[in-house]
N, C-alpha and C positions, 0 to 999 in steps of 0.2 A: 207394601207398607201397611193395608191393612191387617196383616197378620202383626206386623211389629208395633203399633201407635194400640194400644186398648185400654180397659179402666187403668188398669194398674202402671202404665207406661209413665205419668208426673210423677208417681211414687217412685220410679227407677231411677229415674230424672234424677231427682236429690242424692243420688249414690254417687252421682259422676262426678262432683267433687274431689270426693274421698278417695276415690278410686283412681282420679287425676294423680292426685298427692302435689307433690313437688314439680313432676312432670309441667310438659307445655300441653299435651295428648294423650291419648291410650292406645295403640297399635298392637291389633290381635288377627296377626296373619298364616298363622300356621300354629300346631296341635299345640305345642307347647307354650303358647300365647294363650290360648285358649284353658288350658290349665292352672295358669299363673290367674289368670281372670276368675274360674270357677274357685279360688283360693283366697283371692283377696274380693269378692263382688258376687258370691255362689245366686243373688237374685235377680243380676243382671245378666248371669254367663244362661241362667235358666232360660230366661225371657227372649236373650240372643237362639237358643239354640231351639226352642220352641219354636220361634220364627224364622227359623233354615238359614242364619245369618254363621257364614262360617267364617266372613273375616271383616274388622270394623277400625277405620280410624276415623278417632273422633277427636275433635278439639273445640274449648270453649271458644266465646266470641268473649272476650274479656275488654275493657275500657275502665281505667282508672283502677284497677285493680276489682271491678265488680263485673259478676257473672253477667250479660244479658242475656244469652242463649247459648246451643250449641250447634256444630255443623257436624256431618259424619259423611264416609261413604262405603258403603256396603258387598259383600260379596264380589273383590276385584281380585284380578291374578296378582300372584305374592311377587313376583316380580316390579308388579307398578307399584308397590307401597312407596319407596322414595319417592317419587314420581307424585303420589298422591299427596302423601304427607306435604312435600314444600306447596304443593299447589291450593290443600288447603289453610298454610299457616299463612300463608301472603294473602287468599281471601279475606278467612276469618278477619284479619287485621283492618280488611281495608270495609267490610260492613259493619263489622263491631264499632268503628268509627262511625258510620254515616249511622246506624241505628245512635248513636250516642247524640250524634247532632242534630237527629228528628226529636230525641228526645227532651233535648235543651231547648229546639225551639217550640215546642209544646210548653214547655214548663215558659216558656218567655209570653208565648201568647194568654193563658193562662194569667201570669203574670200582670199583664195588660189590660186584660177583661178586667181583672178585678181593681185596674189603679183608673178603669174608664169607669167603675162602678163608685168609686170612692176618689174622682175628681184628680184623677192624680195623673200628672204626666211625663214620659217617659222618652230619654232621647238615647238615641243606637250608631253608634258609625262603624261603619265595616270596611274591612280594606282588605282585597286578598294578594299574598305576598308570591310573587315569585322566585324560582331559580334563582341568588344570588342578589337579592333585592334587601335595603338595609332594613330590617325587623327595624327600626325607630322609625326612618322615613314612614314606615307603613303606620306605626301607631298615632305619629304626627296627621297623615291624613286624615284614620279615622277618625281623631279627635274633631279636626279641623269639621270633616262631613258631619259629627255630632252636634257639632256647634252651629253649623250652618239649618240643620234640621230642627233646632231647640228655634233658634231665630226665627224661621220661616212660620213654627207650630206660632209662637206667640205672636208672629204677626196677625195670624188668621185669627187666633185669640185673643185680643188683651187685655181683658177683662181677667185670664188668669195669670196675666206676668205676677203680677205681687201679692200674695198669699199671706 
C-alpha cells in the first residue's frame, strides 16, 4: 500500500467518480480492463500500474446519494472477481451506513453542545424496529420515550419549563 497511497493518491481519488460513471464499480481484472481504464482514467491506470496493481475492484461507500469514501481490493485471481465484487457491494452498503450514522450522531451532539451553550433543550426517542414489527407502533413508542424524557428533563429542571 505504500507504494499505492502517496502525495498525489487524494488527487486520483477525485477521478473515481468520473470513472465510476453510471456504474455501481470499476472492475479491472484482465488486459483488456486495464485498457478500457488507461482510456477513460490514463492518471489513475498510471498510478495503478506504477504500483504493480494488475487488477482492482473498487466501489464507493455511497449514502444518500453522497460519496463518503471508497473500498477496493487488490491484485486477486480473475476468477474471484464475482466472488469479490458481491462481497464488496453488501459491505460497502452495510459501513457506508454505520459511517452515515457516526456521522449524524456527531452532527446531533454537536447539535446539543451548542443548544447546552444557548440554554436550549432537546428531547430524542429511539425505538429500533424489528423483522415484521409495525413502523407506526415503533414511531408511537419513540414518541411516547421522547415524551417521557422531555418530562423527566423538566422535572429535574423547572425553572426552564416555560420560556
Amino acid at each position: 500500500m505504500d507504494n499505492f497511497i502517496d502525495e498525489g493518491f487524494f488527487d486520483i481519488t477525485q477521478t473515481w467518480d468520473q470513472t465510476i460513471g453510471g456504474s455501481t464499480c470499476v472492475i479491472v481484472k484482465n488486459r483488456q480492463d486495464r485498457e478500457w481504464l488507461e482510456s477513460v482514467n490514463p492518471l489513475w491506470y498510471q498510478s495503478l500500474k506504477g504500483a504493480g496493481v494488475d487488477s482492482i475492484v473498487l466501489f464507493p461507500l455511497i449514502y444518500n446519494e453522497n460519496t463518503l469514501g471508497y473500498m477496493w481490493a487488490l491484485n486477486f485471481n480473475e476468477e474471484s472477481t464475482v466472488k469479490i465484487k458481491e462481497t464488496l457491494e453488501l459491505t460497502t452498503f452495510f459501513i457506508a451506513s454505520e459511517i452515515a450514522n457516526y456521522q449524524l450522531l456527531q452532527r446531533l451532539e454537536r447539535l446539543e453542545q451548542q443548544a447546552d451553550k444557548a440554554n436550549i433543550s432537546l428531547s430524542v426517542g429511539t425505538y429500533v424496529v424489528h423483522e415484521g414489527e409495525d413502523i407506526r407502533n415503533a414511531m408511537r413508542a419513540a414518541d411516547e420515550r421522547m415524551y417521557n424524557d422531555k418530562k423527566e428533563y423538566y422535572d429535574k429542571h423547572p425553572e426552564k419549563r416555560y420560556r
